[in-house]
C-alpha positions as CSV (number, residue, x, y, z in Angstrom):
1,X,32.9,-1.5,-5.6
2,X,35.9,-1.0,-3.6
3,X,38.0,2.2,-4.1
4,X,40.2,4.7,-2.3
5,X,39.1,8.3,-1.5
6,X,40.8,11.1,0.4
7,X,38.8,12.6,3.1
8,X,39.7,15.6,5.1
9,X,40.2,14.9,8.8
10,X,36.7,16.7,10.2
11,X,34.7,14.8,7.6
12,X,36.4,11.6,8.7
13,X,35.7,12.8,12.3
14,X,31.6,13.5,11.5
15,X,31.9,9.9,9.4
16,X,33.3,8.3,12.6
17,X,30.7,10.2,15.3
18,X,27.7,9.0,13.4
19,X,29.1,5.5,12.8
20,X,29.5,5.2,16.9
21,X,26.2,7.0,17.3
22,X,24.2,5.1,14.9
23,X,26.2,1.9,15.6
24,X,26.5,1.3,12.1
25,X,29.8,0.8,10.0
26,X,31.9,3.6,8.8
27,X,31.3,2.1,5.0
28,X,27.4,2.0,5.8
29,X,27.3,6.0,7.0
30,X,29.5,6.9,4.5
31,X,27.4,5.0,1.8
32,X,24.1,7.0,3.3
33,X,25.9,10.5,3.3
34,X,27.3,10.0,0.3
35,X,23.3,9.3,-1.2
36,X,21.8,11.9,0.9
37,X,24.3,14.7,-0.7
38,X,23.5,13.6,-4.2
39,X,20.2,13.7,-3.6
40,X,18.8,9.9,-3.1
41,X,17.3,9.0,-0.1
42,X,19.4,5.5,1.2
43,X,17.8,1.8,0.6
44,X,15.1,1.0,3.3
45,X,13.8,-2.6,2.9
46,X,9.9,-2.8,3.9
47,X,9.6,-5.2,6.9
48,X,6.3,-6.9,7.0
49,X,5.1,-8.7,10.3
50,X,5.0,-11.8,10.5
51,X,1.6,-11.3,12.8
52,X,-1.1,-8.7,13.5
53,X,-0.3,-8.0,17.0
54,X,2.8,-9.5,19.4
55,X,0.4,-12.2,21.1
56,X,-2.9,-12.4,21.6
57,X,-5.3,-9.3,22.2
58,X,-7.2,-11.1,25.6
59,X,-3.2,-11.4,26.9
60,X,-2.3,-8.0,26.7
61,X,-3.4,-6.7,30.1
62,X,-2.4,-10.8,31.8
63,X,0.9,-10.7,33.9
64,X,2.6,-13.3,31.9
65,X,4.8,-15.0,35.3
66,X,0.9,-15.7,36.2
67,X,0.1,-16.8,33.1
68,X,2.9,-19.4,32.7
69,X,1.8,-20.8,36.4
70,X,-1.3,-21.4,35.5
71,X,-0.3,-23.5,32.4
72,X,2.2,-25.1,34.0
73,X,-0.7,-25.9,37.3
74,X,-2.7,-26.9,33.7
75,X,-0.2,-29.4,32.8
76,X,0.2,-30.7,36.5
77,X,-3.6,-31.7,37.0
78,X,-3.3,-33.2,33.2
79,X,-0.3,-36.0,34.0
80,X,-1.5,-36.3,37.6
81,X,-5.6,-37.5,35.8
82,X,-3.8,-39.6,33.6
């Protein structure tokens, strides 16, 4: 819904601060204050991943520059055999 309000000059200064700190929108930190005075926590949205860990658990402690040489030395032997 789109309407006009009146706000006094420091809340439109606090609005402003926490939209630069936040780096959200002046409408999205006013929207949260707004919900947060009344007494409503804001919207989250639950995020589920997409998969149980970033890459594979016997990778985490590989240096992945090594890693790619050693595929790419992998791929090198492969067209040179055929």
């Amino acid at each position: 819904m789109r309407t006009t309000v009146t706000l006094d000059a420091d809340t439109e200064a606090l609005l402003k601060e926490e939209a630069a700190r936040t780096g959200q929108s002046f409408k999205v930190v006013l929207n949260q204050a707004v919900k947060r005075a009344l007494g409503r926590s804001p919207t989250r949205v639950q995020v589920e991943p997409l998969f149980s860990a970033p890459f594979p658990v016997e990778l985490a402690q590989q240096s992945f520059n090594r890693l790619a040489a050693e595929w790419e030395d992998e791929d090198t032997v492969k067209e040179l055999s055929s």
